[in-house]
C-alpha positions in Angstrom: 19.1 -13.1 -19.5 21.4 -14.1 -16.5 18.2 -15.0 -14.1 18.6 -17.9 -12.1 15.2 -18.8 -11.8 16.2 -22.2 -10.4 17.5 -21.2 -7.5 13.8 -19.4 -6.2 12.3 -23.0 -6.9 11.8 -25.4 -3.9 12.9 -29.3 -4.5 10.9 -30.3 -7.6 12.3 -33.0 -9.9 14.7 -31.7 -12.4 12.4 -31.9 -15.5 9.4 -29.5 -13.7 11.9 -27.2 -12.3 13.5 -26.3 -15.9 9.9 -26.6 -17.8 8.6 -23.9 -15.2 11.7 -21.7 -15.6 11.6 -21.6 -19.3 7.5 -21.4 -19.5 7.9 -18.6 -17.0 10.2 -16.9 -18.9 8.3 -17.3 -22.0 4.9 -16.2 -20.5 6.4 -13.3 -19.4 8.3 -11.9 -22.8 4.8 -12.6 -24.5 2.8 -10.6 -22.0 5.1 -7.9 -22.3 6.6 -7.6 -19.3 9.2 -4.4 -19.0 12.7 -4.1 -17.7 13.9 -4.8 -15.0 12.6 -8.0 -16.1 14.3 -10.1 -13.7 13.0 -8.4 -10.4 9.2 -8.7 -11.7 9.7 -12.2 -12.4 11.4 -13.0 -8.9 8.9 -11.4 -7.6 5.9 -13.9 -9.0 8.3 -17.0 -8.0 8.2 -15.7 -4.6 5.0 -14.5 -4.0 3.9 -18.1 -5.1 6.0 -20.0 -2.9 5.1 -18.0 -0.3 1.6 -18.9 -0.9 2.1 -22.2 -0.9 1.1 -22.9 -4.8 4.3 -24.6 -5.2 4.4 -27.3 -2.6 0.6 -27.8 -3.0 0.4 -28.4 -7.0 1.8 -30.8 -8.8 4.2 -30.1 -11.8 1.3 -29.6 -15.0 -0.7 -27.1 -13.0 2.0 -25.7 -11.1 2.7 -24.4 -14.9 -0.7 -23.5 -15.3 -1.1 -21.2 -12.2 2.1 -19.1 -13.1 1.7 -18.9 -16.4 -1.2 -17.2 -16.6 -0.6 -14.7 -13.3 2.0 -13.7 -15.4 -0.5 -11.7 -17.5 -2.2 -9.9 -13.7 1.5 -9.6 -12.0 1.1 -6.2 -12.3 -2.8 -5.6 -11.0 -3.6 -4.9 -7.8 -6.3 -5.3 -5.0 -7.1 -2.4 -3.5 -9.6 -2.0 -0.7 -11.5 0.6 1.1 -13.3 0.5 3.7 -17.2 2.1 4.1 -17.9 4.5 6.5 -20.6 3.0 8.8 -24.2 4.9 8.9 -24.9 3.2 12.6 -21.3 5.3 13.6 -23.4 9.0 12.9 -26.1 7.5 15.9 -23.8 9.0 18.6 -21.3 10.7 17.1 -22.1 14.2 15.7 -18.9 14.8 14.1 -18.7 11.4 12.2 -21.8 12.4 11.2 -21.4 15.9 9.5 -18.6 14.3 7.5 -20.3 10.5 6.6 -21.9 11.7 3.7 -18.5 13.1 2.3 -16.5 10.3 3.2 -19.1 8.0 1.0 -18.5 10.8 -1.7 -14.8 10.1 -1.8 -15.0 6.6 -1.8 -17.0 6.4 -4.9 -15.0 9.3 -6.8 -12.4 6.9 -5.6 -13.4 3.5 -6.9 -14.8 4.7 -10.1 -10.8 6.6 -10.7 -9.7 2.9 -10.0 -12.0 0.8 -12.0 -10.9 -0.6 -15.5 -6.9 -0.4 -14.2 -6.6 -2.0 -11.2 -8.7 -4.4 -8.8 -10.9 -2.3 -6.0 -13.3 -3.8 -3.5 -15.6 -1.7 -0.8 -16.2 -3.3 2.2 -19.3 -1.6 3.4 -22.4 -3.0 6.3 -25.7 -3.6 5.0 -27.2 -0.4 6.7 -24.7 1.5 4.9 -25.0 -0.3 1.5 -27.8 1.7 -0.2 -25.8 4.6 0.0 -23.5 2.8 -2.6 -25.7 1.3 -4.6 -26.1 2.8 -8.3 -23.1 4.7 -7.8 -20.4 1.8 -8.1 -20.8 -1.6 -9.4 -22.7 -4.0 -7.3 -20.0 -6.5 -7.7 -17.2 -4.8 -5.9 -19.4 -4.2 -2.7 -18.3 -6.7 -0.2 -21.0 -6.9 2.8 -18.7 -6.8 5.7 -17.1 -5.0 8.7 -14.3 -3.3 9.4 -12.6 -1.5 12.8 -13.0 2.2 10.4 -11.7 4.0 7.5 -8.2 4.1 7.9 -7.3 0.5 6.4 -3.5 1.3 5.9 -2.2 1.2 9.0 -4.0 -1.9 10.8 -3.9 -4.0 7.8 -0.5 -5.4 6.3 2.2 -4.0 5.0 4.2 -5.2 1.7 1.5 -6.3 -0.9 3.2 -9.3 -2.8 4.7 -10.7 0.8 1.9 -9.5 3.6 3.3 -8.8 7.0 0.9 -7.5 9.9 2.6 -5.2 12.3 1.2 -4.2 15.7 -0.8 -1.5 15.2 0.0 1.8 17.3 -1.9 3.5 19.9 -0.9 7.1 18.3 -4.6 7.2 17.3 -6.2 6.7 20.4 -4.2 8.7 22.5 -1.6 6.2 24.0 -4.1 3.6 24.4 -3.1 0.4 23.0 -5.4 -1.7 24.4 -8.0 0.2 21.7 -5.1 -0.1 19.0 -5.2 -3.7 19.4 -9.1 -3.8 19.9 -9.3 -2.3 16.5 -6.7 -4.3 14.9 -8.6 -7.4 16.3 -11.3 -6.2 14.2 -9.0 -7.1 11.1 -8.2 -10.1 12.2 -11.8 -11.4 12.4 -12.6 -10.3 8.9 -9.4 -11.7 7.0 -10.6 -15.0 9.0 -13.6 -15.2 7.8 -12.3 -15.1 4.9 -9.9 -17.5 4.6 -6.8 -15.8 5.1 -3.7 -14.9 7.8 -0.9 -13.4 7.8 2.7 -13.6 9.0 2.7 -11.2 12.6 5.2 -9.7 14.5 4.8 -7.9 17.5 6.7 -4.7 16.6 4.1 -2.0 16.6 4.4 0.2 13.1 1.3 1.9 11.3 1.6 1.3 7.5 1.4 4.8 6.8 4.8 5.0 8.4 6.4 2.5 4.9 6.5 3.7 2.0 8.5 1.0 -0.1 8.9 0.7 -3.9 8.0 -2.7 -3.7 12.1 -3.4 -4.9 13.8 -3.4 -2.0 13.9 0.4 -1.0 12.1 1.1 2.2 11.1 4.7 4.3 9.6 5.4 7.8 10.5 7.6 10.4 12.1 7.9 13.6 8.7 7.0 15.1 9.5 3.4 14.5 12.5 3.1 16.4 11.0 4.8 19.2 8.1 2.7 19.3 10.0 0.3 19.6 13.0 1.3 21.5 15.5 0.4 18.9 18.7 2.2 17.6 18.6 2.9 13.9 21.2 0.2 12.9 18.3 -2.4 15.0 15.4 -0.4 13.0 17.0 -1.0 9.8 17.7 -4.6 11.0 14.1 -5.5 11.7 12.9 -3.8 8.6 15.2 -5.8 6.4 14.3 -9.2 7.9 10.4 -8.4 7.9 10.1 -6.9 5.0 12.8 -8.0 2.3 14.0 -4.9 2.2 17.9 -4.1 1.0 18.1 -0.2 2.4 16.4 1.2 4.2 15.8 5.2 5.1 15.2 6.4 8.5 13.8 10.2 8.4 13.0 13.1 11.0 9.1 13.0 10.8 7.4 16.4 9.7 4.6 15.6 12.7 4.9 14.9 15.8 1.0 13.1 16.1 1.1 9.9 13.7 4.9 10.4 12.2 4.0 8.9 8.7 6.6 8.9 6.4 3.3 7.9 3.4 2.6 11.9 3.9 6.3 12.9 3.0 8.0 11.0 0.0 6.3 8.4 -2.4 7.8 6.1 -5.3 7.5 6.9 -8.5 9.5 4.5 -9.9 11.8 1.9 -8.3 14.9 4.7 -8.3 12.7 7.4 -8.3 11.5 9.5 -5.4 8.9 12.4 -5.0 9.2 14.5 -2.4 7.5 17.4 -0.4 9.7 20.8 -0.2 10.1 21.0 3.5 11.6 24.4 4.8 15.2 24.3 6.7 16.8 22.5 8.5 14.7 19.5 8.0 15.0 19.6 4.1 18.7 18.9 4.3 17.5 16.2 7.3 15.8 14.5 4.7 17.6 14.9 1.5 20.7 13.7 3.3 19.1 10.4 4.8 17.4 10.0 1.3 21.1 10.1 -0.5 22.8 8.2 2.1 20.2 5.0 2.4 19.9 5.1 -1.5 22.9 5.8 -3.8 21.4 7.0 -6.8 18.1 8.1 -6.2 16.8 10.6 -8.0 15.5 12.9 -5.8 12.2 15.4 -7.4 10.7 17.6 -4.5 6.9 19.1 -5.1 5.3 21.5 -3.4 2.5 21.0 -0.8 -0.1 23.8 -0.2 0.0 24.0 3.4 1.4 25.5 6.3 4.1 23.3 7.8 4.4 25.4 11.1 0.6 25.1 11.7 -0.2 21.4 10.2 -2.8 20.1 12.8 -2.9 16.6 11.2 -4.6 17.9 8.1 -3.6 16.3 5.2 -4.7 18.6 2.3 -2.5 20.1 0.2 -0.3 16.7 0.2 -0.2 15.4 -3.0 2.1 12.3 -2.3 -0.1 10.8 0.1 -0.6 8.7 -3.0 -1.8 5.0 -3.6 0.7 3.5 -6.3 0.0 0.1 -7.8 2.7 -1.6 -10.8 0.9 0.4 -13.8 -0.8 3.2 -11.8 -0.4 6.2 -9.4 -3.8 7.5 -7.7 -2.6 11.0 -6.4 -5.0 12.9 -4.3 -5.6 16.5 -6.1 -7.3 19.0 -4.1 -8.7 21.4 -6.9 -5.9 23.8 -7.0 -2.8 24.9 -8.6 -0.6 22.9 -6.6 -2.1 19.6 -7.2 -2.2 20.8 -11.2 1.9 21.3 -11.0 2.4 18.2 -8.4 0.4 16.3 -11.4 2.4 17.6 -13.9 5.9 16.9 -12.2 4.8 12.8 -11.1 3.9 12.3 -14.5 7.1 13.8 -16.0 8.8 11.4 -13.6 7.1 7.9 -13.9 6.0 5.3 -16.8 3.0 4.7 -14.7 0.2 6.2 -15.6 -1.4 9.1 -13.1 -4.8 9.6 -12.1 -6.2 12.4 -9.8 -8.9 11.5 -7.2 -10.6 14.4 -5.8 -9.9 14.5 -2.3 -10.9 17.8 -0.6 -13.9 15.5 1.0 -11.8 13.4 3.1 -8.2 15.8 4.1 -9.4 17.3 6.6 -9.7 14.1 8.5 -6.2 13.7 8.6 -5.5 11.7 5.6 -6.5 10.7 2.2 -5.8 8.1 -0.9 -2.9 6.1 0.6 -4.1 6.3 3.9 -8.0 5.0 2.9 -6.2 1.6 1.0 -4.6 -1.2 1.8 -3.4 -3.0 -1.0 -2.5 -6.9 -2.0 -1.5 -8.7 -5.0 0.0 -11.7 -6.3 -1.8 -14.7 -5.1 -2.8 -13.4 -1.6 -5.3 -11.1 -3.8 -6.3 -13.8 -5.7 -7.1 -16.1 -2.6 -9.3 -12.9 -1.2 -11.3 -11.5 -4.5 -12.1 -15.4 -4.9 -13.6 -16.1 -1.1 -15.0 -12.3 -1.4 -17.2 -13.1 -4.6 -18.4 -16.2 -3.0 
């Protein structure tokens, strides 16, 4: 097959190194893996040396480890976090939409059973609400800073990298950005697990990546950071293993997320929203430019892009998308029936809608409520969180 497996191996005697390749290899073909083959299988090598599975176990069950993630490469952890009942005490607003928040993350977690790992990380006061509506088992009794789990968790799900989350949220203050992002930090520790940090400040809802090399944000990121584009692209590539990486004009000038403009569908596949001029040339030129060959598919979204107000209804590719699956938010219209339509003609993965009128109005929806792992770093967490 022309993959130099070898070469991703750290200094093992001869002997183990070729007994994992082939094994590997083997596992692989008999689990069914598709083409590209060899990125998937790079990717697992990886993802376990990062984790340190290969330095820590000896040669027999070094074998035994890979072998058999070979057959859950392509799961993934997905988590959501609770809305909190003690929040409502003070806060009228939170409290008008708690009940519909709780709504979505069921609707949510029941689309995701069966295909892909899902955890809710919920308080004990706010637990009842839960119960009989999901599985016990994937309640996790914990806390978390609030909903919005993809932009102060990690980025990159087989190689996690924690950016500095930004104060866009909380009006310039990033003393409360890092505050909440602390918040994070306690719970992964308490469970066992940290991640690689850097202290350039990015939300994750401004990467949208197709886990293959092929990265997006905005110009948010550069100025952030005060970077040129040829820096941006430099720290992107470095932090995130990315090989190109496309820079666009944001469509909002709050949050600046690029997860509310394009999504993967596929590793050389891209969906997009069908902005109005100029900035759909903006963005279809960047697009072509960062990635030569893409195949570009624009959808419709159901809103008004001169009067957005953060909303994101009516934004189907605010989508969560996993190695098998795509959850895409539908909002009980046409649009979301034809968006639906148009992914699916345009992926091998397989599509499910998750109602998410409930939640759009708070400024975001499926992508935005997940953070996502897998590989061993999910593993390590589903493990300490069943404990």
């Amino acid at each position: 097959m022309g993959i130099d497996l070898i070469g991703w191996l750290p200094q093992f005697p001869g002997s183990c190194k070729v007994n994992i390749t082939v094994r590997v290899v083997q596992r692989a073909v008999s689990a069914g893996l598709h083409l590209p083959m060899e990125g998937r299988i790079f990717r697992l090598i990886r993802a376990f040396a990062t984790a340190g599975a290969m330095t820590l176990l000896g040669c027999a069950s070094l074998f035994t480890t890979v072998a058999f993630a070979g057959d859950a490469e392509e799961e993934f952890l997905l988590v959501i976090a609770a809305p909190s009942i003690g929040d409502t005490e003070d806060d009228p607003l939170f409290a008008d939409v708690f009940q519909n928040i709780v709504d979505f993350d069921v609707a949510y977690a029941n689309s995701v059973l069966g295909h892909d790992q899902i955890r809710i990380v919920v308080d004990e006061a706010t637990r009842p609400f839960f119960e009989g509506r999901v599985p016990d088992e994937i309640l996790v009794d914990a806390e978390l800073p609030h909903i919005w789990m993809r932009d102060y968790t990690t980025i990159n799900p087989f190689n996690p990298v924690q950016f500095r989350y930004t104060a866009a949220s909380f009006e310039g203050d990033q003393a409360e950005a890092d505050y909440m992002q602390d918040g994070f930090s306690r719970f992964i520790n308490n469970f066992g697990l940290s991640f690689e940090k850097t202290d350039y400040v990015l939300d994750g809802g401004n990467i949208v990546d197709n886990y293959a090399g092929r990265v997006v944000t905005t110009d948010r990121f550069l100025e952030d950071n005060d970077l040129s584009e040829e820096e941006g692209r430099a720290v992107l590539r470095q932090l995130l293993g990315a090989q190109e990486v496309a820079i666009l004009p944001p469509d909002d000038d709050i949050l600046a997320h690029s997860d509310g403009m394009v999504m993967f569908t596929e590793e050389n596949t891209i969906i997009v929203n069908r902005y109005p001029e100029p900035l759909r040339s903006e963005i279809l030129d960047e697009l072509q430019t960062a990635f030569p060959g893409i195949e570009i598919v624009e959808i419709e979204a159901a809103l008004d892009w001169d009067d957005k107000e953060g909303g994101a209804c009516g934004i189907n590719v605010n989508a969560t998308v996993t190695g098998d699956y795509i959850y895409m938010p539908h909002f009980g219209d046409g649009v979301s029936d034809r968006a639906l339509e148009t992914i699916r003609a345009h992926t091998t993965k397989t599509v499910i809608p998750v109602p998410a009128n409930k939640v759009c109005d708070l400024g975001g929806s499926v992508r935005c409520l997940t953070w996502q792992l897998s590989g061993p770093t999910a593993v390590r967490l589903l493990s300490a969180m069943s404990e």
